[in-house]
N, C-alpha and C positions, 0 to 999 in steps of 0.2 A: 406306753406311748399312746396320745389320743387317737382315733380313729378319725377320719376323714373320710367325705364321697371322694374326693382328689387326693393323691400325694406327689409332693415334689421329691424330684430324685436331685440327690447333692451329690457333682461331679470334685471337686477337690476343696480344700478348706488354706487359707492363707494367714498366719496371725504374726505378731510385732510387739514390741513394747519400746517405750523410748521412755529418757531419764533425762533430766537436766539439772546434775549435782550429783547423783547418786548417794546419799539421798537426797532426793528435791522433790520439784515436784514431778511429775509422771504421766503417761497415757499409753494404752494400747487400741492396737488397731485388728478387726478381722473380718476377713472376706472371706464370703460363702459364695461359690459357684455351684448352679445349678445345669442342667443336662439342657434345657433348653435354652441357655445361651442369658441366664439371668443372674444378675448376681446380687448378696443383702451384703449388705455393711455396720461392722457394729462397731462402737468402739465408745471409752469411758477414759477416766484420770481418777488421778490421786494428788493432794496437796502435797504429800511428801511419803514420798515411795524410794524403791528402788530398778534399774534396766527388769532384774532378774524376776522381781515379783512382779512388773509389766507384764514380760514375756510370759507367763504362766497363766497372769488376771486374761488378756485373753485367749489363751486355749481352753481356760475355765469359759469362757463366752462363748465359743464356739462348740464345745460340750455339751454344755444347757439348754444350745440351742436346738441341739440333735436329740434330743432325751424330751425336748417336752413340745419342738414341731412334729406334723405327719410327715415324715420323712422315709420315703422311699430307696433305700440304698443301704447295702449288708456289709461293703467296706469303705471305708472313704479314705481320703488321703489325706493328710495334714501335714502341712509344710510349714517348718519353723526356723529362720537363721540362730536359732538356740540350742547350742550345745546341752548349754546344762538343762535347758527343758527337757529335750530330745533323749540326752543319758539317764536322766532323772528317773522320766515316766516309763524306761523302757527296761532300765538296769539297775538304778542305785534302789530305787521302792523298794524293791525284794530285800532287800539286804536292810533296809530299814525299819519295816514293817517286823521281821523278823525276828530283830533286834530291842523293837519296842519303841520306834523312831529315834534310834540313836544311832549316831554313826560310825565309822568301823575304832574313829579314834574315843568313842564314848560321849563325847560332846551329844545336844542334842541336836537334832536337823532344821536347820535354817529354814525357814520359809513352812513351816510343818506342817499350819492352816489350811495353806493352797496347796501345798501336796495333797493332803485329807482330802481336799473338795475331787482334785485330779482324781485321783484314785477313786474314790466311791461313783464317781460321773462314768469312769470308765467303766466300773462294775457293771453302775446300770445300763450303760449300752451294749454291752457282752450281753445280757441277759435278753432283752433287746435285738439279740442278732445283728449288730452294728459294731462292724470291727475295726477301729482306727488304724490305721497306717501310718505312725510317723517317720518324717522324713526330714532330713537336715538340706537346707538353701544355704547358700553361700551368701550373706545380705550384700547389695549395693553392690550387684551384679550386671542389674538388668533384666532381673525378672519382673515382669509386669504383676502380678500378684505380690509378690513380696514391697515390691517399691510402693505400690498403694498404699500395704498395712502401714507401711514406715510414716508415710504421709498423713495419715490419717492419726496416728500414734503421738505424732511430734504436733499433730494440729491439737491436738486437745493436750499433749503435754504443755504447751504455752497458751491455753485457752483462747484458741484461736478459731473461728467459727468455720466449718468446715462442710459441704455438702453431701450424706453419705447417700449411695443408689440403697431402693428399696427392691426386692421381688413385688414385681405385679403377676396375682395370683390372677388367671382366669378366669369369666364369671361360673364357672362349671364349680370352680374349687372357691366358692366365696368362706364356704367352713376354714378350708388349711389356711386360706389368710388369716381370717380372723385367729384362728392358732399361729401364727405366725408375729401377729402384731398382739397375741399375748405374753410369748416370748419374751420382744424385746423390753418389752413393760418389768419384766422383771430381772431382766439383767440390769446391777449394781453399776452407775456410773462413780460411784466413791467407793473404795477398799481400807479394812482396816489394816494398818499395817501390825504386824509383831515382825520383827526381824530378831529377835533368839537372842541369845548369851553373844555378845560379843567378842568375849574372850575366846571365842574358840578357835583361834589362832595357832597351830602348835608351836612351837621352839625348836630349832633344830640345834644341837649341839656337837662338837667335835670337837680330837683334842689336838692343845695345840700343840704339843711337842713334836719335834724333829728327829724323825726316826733315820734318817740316813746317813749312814756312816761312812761318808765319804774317804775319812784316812784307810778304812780296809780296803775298800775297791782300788783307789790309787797305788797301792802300795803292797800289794797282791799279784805276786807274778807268774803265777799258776794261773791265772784267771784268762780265759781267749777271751779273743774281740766281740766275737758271738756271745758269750755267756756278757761279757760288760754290758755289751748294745742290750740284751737283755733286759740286765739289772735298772740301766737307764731306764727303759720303755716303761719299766715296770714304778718306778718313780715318778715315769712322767705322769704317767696314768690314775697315781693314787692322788698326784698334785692336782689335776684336773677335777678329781672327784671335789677332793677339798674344794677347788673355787667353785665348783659346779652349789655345795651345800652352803659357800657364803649368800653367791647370787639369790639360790632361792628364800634364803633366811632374811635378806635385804629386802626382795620381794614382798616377802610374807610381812614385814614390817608398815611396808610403805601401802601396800593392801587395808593391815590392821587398821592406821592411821587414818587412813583417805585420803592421803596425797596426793597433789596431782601432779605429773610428771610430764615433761616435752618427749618429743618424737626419738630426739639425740638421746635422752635416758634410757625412753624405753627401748631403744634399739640397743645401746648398752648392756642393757640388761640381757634383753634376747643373746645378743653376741651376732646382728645384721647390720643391715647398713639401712640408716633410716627409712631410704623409700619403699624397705620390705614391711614396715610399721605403716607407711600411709596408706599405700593402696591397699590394705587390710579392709577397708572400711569404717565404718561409725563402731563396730558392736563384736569381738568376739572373741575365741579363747584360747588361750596359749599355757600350755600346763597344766596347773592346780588353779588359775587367774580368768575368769573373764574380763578382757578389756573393753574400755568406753572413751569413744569419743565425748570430751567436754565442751571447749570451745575452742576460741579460736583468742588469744592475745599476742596483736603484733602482727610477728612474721612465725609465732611460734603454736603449736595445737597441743591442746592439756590434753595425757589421760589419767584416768583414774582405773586401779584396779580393785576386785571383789575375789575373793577366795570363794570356790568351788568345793565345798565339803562332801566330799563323799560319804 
């Protein structure tokens, strides 16, 4: 890390990424709060990205920025409305890494690139003595930090010109600025994309035959109401499984494809009542699926889903 007469100490870290198409084009957003009540803003796009590699491009910015400013601070906190960031960087790695960046179903790992960069950023802040803390936001809450990255995220997703706050370094610490505004010089406002094999969808199969033999149970008069009630439950229960693996196999399809789905589908799907699908927010995940708000047609709001590979 440079050395500096001054270091600024960084009180919590805030990042976002936003999508319009999935893929389309892209931006993320990320706030640095500092201890003395100062805050940096960073944020970049992509022509055609995805939510997921948003979300990641900037905690990769927010990384860079702690690895190669004078930064004063041994843990910091970073807050992401990103599941699959959050699981990613904290749990799925290990298991990838291990594996030879393959995932548990053999496919390779989506996003692999910006995992790599994740992972090696993080090394070198551990060595560093800077121990990240991630932490999972609920987006489109109402948290003031989060709601900015999102703004910020969507303002350069649609090339939209947007004013970001700077740290003003004190004349005492005129070195760590100038580290500071060398930073941002080289954080990437374009990302290459690679988004992997797309086939790595799996299949879920099952069979269809009818295993219940309804003439024995009816026609069985040895059989109590108890053991019947039983036999039912126990039918019901395997029927349920079954629709439970069509639902996710129609999912997995409509994910495959990128289709985009209304609120009444996806609640369908879920097995809610739509307005448990709205107040969700723009951005997040339900199963194997991160969800995305699209747009809006009519009286009706698209989403698209993205499979989550472990």
């Amino acid at each position: 890390m440079p050395t500096a007469q001054a270091t600024a100490q960084v009180k919590e870290i805030y990042t976002d990424g936003a999508c319009s198409g999935n893929p389309g084009p892209g931006g993320w957003g990320t706030l640095i709060e500092f201890a003395d009540g100062q805050v940096q803003e960073l944020g970049g796009r992509d022509t055609k990205t995805t939510n997921n590699r948003m979300e990641m491009q900037a905690a990769i910015a927010a990384l860079e920025f702690l690895s190669s400013a004078s930064i004063e601070s041994s843990a910091v906190i970073l807050h992401t409305d990103s599941e699959y960031l959050k699981n990613g960087i904290t749990k799925w790695i290990k298991g990838w890494k291990r594996k030879g960046w393959k995932t548990s179903s053999g496919k390779p790992v989506l996003n692999k690139d910006l995992w790599q960069q994740l992972d090696q950023l993080s090394q070198t802040l551990s060595t560093e003595q800077i121990d990240i803390d991630w932490r999972y936001v609920r987006g489109h809450t109402g948290n003031p930090g989060n709601e900015r990255c999102d703004e910020i995220a969507r303002a350069y997703s649609h090339s939209q010109p947007i004013s970001l706050k700077q740290h003003q370094a004190s004349a005492s610490s005129a070195k760590s600025a100038s580290t500071l505004k060398n930073v941002l010089s080289d954080i990437p406002a374009q990302i290459t994309v690679t988004e992997g094999d797309p086939s790595h969808t799996p299949t879920l199969t099952f069979d269809e035959t009818n295993n219940q033999k309804e003439s024995g149970v009816m026609t069985a008069p040895a059989i109590s109401k108890k053991q019947l009630d039983n036999g039912l439950s126990e039918t019901s229960r395997v029927t349920r499984i079954k629709n439970t693996l069509e639902t996710l196999q129609v999912t997995d399809e409509l994910a495959k494809q990128g289709y985009l789905i209304t609120s009444a589908e996806l609640a369908d799907l879920m097995d809610v009542n739509a307005s448990a699908v709205t107040s969700r927010g723009d951005y997040w995940a339900w199963r194997n699926w991160t969800v995305s708000r699209i747009r809006r047609e009519g009286n009706q709001i698209l989403w698209q889903l993205e499979r989550i590979d472990e």
